[in-house]
C-alpha positions in Angstrom: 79.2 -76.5 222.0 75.7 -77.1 221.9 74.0 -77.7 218.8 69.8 -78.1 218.2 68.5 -80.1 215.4 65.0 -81.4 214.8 64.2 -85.4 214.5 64.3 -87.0 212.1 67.7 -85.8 211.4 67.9 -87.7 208.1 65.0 -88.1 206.0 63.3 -91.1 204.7 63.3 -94.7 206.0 66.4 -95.5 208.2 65.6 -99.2 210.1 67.9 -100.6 212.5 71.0 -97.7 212.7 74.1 -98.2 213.2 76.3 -95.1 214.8 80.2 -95.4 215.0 82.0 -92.5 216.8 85.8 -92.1 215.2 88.1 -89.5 216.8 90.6 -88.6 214.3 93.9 -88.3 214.5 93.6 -83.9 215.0 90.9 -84.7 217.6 88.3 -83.7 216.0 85.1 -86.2 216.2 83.3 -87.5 213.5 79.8 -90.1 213.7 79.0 -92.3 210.9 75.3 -94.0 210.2 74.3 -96.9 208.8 70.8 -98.6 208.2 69.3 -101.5 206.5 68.4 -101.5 203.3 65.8 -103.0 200.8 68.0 -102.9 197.8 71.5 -101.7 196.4 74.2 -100.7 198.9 74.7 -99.5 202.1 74.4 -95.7 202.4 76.9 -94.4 204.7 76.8 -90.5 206.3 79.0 -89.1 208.1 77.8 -86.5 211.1 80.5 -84.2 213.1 77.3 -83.6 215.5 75.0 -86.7 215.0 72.3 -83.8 213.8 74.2 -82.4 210.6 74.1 -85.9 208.4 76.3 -86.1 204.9 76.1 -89.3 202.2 79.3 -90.4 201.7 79.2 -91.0 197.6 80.3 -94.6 198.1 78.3 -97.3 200.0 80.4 -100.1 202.0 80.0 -102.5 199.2 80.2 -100.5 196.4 77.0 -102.7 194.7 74.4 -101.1 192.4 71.4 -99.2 192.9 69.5 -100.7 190.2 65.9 -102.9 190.8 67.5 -106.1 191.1 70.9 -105.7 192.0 72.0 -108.6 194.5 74.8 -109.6 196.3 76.4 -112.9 195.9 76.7 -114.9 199.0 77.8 -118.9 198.7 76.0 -119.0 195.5 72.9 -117.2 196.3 71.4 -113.7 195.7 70.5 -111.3 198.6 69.0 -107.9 197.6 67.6 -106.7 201.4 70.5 -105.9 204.0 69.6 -106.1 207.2 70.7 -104.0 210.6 74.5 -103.7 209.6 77.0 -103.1 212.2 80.1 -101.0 212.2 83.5 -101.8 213.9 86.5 -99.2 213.9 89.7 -101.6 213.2 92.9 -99.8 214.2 95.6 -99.7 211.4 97.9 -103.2 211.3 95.3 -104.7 213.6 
């Protein structure tokens, strides 16, 4: 299969990607994408060719968009997320 797409394949600012490639359990293939952001959540998409890109409606932690919104970490407040990584975990691992 070959498929063409034009860079960039997702639009708007996406620093420091992370790419996870999960083959399911029919075979198929699918690619998710994550990138730093400067406030709110991780966006995740989810690509079954790395050029055809979807937002999953939830980010990884669920925070709010809103101006503001932070993340508590050992009592203080992070609103910038920086180069996340992703990591496949098998089930009962």
């Amino acid at each position: 299969m070959v498929v063409t797409g034009r860079n960039p394949v997702l639009t708007g600012d996406h620093p420091d990607p992370a790419v996870l490639r999960v083959v399911q359990p029919d075979g198929a293939v699918a690619y998710y994408l994550v990138a730093t952001v400067d406030q709110g959540d991780f966006p995740i998409y989810r690509s079954p060719d790395l050029v055809h890109w979807t937002r999953l409606p939830l980010g990884a932690f669920r925070r709010s968009h809103r101006p503001g919104g932070s993340i508590e970490l050992n009592g203080h407040h992070y609103c910038h997320l920086w180069a996340p990584q992703l990591v496949a975990v098998r089930p009962g691992a």
